[in-house]
C-alpha positions in Angstrom: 204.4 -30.4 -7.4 204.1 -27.1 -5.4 201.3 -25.1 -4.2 201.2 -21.3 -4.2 199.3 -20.0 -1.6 198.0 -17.1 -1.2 195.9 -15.5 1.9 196.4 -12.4 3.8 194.6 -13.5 6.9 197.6 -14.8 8.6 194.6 -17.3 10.4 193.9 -18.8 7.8 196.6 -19.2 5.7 198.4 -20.8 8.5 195.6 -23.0 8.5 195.4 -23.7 4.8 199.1 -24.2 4.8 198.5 -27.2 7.2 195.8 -28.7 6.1 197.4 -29.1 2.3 200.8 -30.5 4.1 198.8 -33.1 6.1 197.6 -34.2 2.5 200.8 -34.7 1.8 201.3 -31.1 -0.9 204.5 -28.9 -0.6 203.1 -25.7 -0.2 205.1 -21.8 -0.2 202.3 -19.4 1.3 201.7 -15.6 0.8 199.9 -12.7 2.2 200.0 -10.7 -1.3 200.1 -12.0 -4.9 203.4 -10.0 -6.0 205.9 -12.0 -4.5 203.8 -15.4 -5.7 203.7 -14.4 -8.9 207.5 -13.7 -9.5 207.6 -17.6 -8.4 206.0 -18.8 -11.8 207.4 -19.7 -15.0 206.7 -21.1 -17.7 205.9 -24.7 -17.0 206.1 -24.0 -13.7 205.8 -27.9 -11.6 202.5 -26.8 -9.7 199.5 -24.8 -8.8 198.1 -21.5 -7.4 195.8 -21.3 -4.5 194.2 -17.4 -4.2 191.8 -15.9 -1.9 190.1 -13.3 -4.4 190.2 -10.1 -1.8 193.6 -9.2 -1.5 195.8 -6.3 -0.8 196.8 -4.6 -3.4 197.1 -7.1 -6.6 193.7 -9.3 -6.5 193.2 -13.1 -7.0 191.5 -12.3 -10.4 194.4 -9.8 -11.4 196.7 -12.7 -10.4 195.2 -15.4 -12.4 195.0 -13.3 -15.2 199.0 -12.0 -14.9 199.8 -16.5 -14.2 197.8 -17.1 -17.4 199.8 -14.9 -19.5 202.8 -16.6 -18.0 201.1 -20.0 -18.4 198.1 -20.4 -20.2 197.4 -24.1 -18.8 198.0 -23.5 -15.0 195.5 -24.3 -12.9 194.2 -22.0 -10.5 191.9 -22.5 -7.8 190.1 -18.7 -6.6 189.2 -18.9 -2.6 185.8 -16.5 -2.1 183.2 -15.3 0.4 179.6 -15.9 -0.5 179.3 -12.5 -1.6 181.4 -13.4 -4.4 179.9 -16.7 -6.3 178.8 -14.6 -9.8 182.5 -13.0 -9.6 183.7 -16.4 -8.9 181.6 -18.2 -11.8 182.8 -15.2 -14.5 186.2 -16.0 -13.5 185.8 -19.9 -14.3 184.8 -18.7 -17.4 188.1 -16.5 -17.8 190.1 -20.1 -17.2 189.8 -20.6 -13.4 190.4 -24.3 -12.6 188.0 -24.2 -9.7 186.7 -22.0 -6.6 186.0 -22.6 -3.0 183.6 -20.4 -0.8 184.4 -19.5 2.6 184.0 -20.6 5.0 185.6 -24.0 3.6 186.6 -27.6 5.7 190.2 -28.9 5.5 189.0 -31.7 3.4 187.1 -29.8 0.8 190.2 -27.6 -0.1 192.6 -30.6 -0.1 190.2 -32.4 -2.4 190.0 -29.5 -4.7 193.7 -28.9 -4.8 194.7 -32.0 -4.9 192.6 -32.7 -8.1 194.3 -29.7 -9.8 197.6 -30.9 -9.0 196.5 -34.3 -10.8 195.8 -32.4 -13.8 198.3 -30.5 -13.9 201.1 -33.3 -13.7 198.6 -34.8 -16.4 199.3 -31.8 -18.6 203.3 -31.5 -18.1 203.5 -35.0 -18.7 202.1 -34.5 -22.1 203.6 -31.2 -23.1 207.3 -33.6 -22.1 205.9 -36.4 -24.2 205.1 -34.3 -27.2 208.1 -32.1 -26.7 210.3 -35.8 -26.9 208.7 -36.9 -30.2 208.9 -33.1 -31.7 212.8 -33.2 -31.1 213.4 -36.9 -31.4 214.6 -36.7 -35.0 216.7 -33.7 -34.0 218.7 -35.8 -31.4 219.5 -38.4 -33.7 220.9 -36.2 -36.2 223.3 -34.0 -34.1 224.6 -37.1 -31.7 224.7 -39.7 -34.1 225.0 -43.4 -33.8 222.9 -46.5 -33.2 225.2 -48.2 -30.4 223.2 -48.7 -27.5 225.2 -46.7 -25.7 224.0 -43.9 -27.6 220.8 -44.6 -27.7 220.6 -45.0 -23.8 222.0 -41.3 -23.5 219.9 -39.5 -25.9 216.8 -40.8 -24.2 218.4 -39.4 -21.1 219.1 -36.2 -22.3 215.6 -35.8 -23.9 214.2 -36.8 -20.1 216.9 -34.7 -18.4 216.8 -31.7 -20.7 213.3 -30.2 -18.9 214.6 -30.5 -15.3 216.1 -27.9 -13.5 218.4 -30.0 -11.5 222.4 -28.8 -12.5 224.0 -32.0 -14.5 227.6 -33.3 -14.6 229.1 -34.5 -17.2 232.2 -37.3 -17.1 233.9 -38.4 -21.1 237.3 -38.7 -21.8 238.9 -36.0 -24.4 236.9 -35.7 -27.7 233.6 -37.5 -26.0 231.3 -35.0 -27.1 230.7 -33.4 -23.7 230.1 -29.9 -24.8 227.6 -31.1 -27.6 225.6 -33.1 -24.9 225.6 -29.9 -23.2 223.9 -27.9 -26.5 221.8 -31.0 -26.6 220.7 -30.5 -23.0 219.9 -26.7 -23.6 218.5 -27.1 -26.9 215.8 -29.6 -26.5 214.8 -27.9 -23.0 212.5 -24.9 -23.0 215.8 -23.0 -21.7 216.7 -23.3 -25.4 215.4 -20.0 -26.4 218.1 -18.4 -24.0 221.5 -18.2 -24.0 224.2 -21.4 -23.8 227.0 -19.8 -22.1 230.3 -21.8 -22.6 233.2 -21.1 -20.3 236.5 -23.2 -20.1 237.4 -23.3 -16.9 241.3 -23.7 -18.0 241.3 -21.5 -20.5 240.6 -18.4 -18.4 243.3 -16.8 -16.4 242.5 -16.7 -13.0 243.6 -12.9 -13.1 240.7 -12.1 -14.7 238.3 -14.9 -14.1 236.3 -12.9 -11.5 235.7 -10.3 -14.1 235.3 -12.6 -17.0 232.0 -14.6 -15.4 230.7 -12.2 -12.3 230.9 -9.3 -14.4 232.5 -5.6 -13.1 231.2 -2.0 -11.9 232.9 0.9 -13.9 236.0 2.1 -11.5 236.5 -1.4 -9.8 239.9 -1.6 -11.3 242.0 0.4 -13.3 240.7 0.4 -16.9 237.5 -0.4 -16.0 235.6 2.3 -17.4 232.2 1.0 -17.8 229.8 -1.7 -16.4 230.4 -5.6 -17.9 227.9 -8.0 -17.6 229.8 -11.3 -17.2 229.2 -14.8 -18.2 226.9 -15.9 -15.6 224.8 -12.8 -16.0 224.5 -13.4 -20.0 223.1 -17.1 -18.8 220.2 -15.7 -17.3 217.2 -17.6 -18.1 219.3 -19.9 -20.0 222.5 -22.5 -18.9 225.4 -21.8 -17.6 228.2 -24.4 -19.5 231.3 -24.9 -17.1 233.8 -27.0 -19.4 237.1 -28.4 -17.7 235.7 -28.0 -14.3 238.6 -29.8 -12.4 241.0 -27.2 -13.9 239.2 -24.4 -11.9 241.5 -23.5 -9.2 240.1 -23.5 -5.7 239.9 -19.9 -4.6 237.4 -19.6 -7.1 235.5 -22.6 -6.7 234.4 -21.4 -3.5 232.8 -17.9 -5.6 231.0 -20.7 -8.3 230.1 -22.6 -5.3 228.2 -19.4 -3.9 226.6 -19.1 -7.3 225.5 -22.9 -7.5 223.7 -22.8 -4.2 221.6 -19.3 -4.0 221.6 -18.3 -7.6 222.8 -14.6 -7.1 226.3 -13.3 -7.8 227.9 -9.9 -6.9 229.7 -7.9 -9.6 233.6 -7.2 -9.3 233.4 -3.7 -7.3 229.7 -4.2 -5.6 228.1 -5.2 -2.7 224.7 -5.8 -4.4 223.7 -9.5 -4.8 222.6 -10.0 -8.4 219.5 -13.2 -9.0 219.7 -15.1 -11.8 217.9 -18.2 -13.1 220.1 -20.8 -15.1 220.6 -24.4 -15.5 224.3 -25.2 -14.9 225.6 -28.1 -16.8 229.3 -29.1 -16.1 232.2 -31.3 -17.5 235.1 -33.2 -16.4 237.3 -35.5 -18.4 238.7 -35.9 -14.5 236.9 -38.0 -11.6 235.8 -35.6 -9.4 234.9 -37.4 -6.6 238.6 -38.6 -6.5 239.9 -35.5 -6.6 238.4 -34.5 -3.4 239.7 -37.3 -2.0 243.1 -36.5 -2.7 241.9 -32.3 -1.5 242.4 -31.2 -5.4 239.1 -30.3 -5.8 236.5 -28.8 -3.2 234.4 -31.5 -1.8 231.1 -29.3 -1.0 231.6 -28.2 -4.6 231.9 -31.8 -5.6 228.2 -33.1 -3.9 226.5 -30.0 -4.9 227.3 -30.5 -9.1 226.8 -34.6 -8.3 223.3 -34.5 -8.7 222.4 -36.1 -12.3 225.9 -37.7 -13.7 226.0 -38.4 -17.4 228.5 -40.6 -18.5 229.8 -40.3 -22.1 231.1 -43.8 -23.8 234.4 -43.1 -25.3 234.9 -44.1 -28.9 236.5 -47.7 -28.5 233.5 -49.0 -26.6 230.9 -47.9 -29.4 233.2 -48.9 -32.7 229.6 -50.1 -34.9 229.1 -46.1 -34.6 232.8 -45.4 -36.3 231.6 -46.5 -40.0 228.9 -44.2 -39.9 230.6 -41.3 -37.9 233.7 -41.3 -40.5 231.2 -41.3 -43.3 229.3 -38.2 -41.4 232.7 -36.4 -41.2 233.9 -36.9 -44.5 230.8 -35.7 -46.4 231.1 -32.4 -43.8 234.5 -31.8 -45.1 233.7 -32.2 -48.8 231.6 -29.7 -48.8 233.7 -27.4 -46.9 236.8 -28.2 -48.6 234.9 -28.4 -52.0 236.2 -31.4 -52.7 234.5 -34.4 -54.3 233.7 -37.1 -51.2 236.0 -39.9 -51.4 235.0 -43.4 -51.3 235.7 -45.4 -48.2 237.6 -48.9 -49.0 236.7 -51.6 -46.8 240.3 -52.0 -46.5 240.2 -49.1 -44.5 236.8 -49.2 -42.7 238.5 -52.3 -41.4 241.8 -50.5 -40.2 239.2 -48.0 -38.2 237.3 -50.2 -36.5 240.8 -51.6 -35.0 242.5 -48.4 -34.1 241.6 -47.4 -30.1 240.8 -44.1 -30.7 242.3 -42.1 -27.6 240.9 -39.2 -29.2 237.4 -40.6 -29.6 235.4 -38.9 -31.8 237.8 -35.6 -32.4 240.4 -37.5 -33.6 237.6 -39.7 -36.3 236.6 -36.1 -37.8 240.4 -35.1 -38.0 241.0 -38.6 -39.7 237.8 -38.0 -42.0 239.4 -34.7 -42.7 242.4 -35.8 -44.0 241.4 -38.9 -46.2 239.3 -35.7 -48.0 242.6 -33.9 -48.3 244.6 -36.8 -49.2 246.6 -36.6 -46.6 246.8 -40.1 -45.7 250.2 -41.0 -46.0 253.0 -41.0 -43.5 250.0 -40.7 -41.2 250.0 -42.9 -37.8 246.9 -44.8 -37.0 243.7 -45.8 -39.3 244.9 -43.4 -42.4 248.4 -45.5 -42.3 246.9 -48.5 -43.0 247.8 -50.9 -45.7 247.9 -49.1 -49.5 244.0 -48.7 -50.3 242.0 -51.3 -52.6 238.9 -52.3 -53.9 239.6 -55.4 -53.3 237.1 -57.2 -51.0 238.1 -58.1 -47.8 236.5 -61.5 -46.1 234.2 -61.6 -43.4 236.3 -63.3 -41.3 239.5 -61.1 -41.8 236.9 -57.8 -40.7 235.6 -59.9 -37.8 239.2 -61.0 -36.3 240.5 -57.3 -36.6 237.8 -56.8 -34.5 238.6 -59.3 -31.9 241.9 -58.3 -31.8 241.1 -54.9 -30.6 238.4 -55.6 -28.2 241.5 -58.2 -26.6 244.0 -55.2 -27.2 241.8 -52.6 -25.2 241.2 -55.2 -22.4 244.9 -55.6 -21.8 245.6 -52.4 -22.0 242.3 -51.6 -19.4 243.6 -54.5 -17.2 247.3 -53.4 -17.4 248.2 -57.0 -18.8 246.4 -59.1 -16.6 245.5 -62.1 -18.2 242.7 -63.8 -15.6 241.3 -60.1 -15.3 240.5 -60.3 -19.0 239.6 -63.4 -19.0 236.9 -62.8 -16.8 236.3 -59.3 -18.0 235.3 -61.6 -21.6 234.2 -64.1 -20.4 236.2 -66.8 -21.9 238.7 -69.9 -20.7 242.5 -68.8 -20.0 243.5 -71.2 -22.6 241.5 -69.9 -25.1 242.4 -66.3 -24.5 246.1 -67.5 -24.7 245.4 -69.3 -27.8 244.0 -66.1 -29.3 246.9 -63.8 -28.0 249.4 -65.8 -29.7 247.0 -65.7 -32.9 247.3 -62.0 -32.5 250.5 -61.4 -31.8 249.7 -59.8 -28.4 251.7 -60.4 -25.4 250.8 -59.7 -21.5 254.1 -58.2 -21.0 253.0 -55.3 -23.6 250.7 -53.8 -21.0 251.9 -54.3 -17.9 252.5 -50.9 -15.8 
């Protein structure tokens, strides 16, 4: 929580300043309200301290112009005894509190610090009420009852209010752009713009152009002003997909951006202020990468801040049944095709399959058993010739084994003891189940 002061004796505001720090408050101070004000947004995580007699804007023209801002923030007016009835009409007008001068370090401490209570008080509900508004909403765009899912969509509905830049890691097909809309959506950034740019899709030739924008004459064919990417994020997130593929000599320029929040257009000297979330993605680890100097380090620890990890496909499979079924009635209806029923026969041949596409390649599959595309097709969709047939519990749960064993090996690059400890089961029963399987170390082994 922060506390905006503002006093345009420099006396006393040094004084004020202290006294709230030794209280243990982080406190910005002003001589004039102007420059306080452009500090608050809405939602803003603190209060505002005034003296009412100031130079040009006053306290009370201050309060009112934070209150149309934000209609719950607390502020405390600082008067002289001449002003009580002013200060008692303006408690009336939605003051939090007033203080006459002259005034002990205590007494303004106490006062502050009691409106910084509330006010935590009242963001904490507004973030509680904004979770159970958008909880349903969650659910029904990242779908699945996993816990893994379950862990990140409470995370992104705790994360999606902070400003704090994220980083996201998932393999290919994840879902790390739609934890990104998630993120934006459910934050009171939402409103604004989510501005997408893959880093490796752009060619560095005009990359500069492309996300800082251009002045008209900066190059040939520029005839005009363009507002770039980063610009078009204002108030909203910036959405950096494919990070690591961003090569260096502009992660330095992005790395500018990420730490003052002001860019300069192609052609201009004129630093440009924006306010924007910035949520990135890697399918790389980034960290790594500095390491081995293929990625900027400084960049690296300035986007590390909140990491979300996405689980890839294989290490959520009770999600796949209902995620193909999701699919499949999506492409139906866009298809116009009636929606196919789903043999167990073949439920059973997707919960087996590892899925190195995740959850791209389960909508691509879904797509195709609408089309009837199934045969001559590797993976789930070439499983055995459909039936209605039931198929035993125990057949269903030993595919399953089978591919939880399969995945270790592969993960462990054949190593027997590190799967056996990574299961949690004897050598000799692992080997017993291997040869039930059909699985051999060898098979995996780099």
């Amino acid at each position: 929580m922060k506390v905006l002061l503002i006093e345009d004796e420099p006396a006393v505001r040094a004084g004020s300043a202290q006294a709230l720090e030794l209280a243990g408050l982080e406190v910005e101070a002003f001589a004039s309200a102007a420059p306080a004000l452009a500090r608050i947004t809405p939602g803003f995580a603190g209060v505002v301290v005034s003296d009412v007699r100031l130079p040009g804007m006053s306290g009370l023209e201050l309060m009112a112009a934070a209150k149309a801002i934000d209609p719950q923030l607390p502020v405390v007016l600082v008067t002289g005894h001449g002003d009580i009835s002013m200060a008692v009409g303006a408690m009336r007008s939605g003051a939090y509190d007033f203080i006459t001068k002259p005034y002990s370090s205590e007494q303004l401490a106490e006062v502050v610090q009691r409106a910084v209570e509330t006010r935590s008080l009242m963001l904490e509900v507004a973030a509680l009420r904004h979770r159970i508004a958008h909880g349903e909403g969650i659910e029904a765009t990242l779908l699945g009852d996993s816990a893994p899912m379950r862990e990140l969509r409470r995370l992104i509905l705790d994360l999606a209010d902070q400003p704090a830049d994220v980083l996201i890691y998932g393999e290919t097909g994840t879902g790390k752009e739609m934890v990104a809309r998630c993120l934006h959506q459910f934050s009171r950034r939402g409103q604004r713009n989510l501005v997408a740019i893959n880093c490796g899709a752009v060619p560095e030739t005009i990359f500069e152009s492309e996300v800082f924008g251009h002045e008209a004459g900066s190059f040939t064919g520029a005839a005009r002003r363009q507002v770039g990417k980063i610009e078009h994020a204002d108030g909203g997130t910036l959405f950096l997909d494919e990070i690591e593929s961003l090569p260096m000599a502009l992660q330095v320029k992005l790395l500018r951006v990420l730490q003052e929040r002001c860019f300069e257009r192609l052609g201009s000297n004129t630093p440009v202020p924006v306010d924007l979330r910035v949520i990135a993605a890697s399918k790389a680890d980034l960290k790594a990468w500095s390491e081995q100097q293929k990625f900027r380090g400084d960049l690296y620890y300035r986007l590390n801040l909140i990491v979300l990890n996405l689980p890839p496909l294989r290490e959520r499979r009770e999600d796949i049944p209902l995620l193909f079924q999701h699919f499949l009635l999506g492409a139906a209806a866009r298809y116009n095709r009636p929606a196919p029923e789903v043999p167990r026969a073949l439920t059973q041949s997707l919960m087996a399959h590892a899925w190195p596409g995740n959850v791209r390649e389960l909508r691509n599959m879904a797509e195709r058993f609408v089309l009837g595309l199934c045969g001559g097709v590797e993976g789930p969709l070439a499983a055995p010739a459909v039936t209605s047939a039931p198929v035993p519990l125990a057949e269903q749960v030993a595919c399953f084994e089978r591919a939880v064993i399969e995945q270790e090996l592969r993960q462990a690059g054949g190593s027997v003891s590190a799967v056996s400890a990574a299961l949690a089961v004897p050598k000799q029963t692992l080997y017993y189940k291997m040869q039930k399987y059909g699985l051999t170390a060898e098979g995996y082994k780099a």
